[in-house]
C-alpha positions, -999 to +999 in steps of 0.1 A: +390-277+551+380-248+567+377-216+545+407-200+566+425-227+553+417-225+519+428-188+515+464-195+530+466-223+508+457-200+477+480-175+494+507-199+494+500-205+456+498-174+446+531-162+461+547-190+446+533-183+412+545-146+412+579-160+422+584-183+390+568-152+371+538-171+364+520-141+366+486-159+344+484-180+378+489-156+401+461-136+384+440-165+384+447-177+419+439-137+432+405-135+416+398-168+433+408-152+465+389-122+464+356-135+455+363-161+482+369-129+509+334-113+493+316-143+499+330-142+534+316-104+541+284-113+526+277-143+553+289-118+579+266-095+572+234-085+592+207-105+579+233-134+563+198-160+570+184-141+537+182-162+508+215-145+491+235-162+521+216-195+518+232-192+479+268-187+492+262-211+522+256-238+499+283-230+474+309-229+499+297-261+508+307-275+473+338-259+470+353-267+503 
């Protein structure tokens, strides 16, 4: 699953969350989305070959 994917998945989640006023979830679901965006501008980042990127590469691996 690509990570594109993922986030509209998450998206999807989230939005449904909010709408049965499960706001806990929603909360949960948007932290997981942002750090998944910040990963995301890390590996496009000048330099993403460094060790920091080799980190994320491999956890996205995992979680995907």
């Amino acid at each position: 699953m690509s990570p594109e994917t993922h986030l509209s998945e998450l998206e999807e989640e989230m939005a449904q969350a909010v709408a049965s006023e499960d706001f806990e979830t929603a909360a949960l679901l948007r932290g997981q989305i942002d750090q998944i965006r910040r990963d995301q501008r890390v590996l496009e980042q000048p330099g993403a070959g460094g060790p920091q990127a080799a980190y994320f590469k491999q956890r996205e691996a995992r979680t995907f």
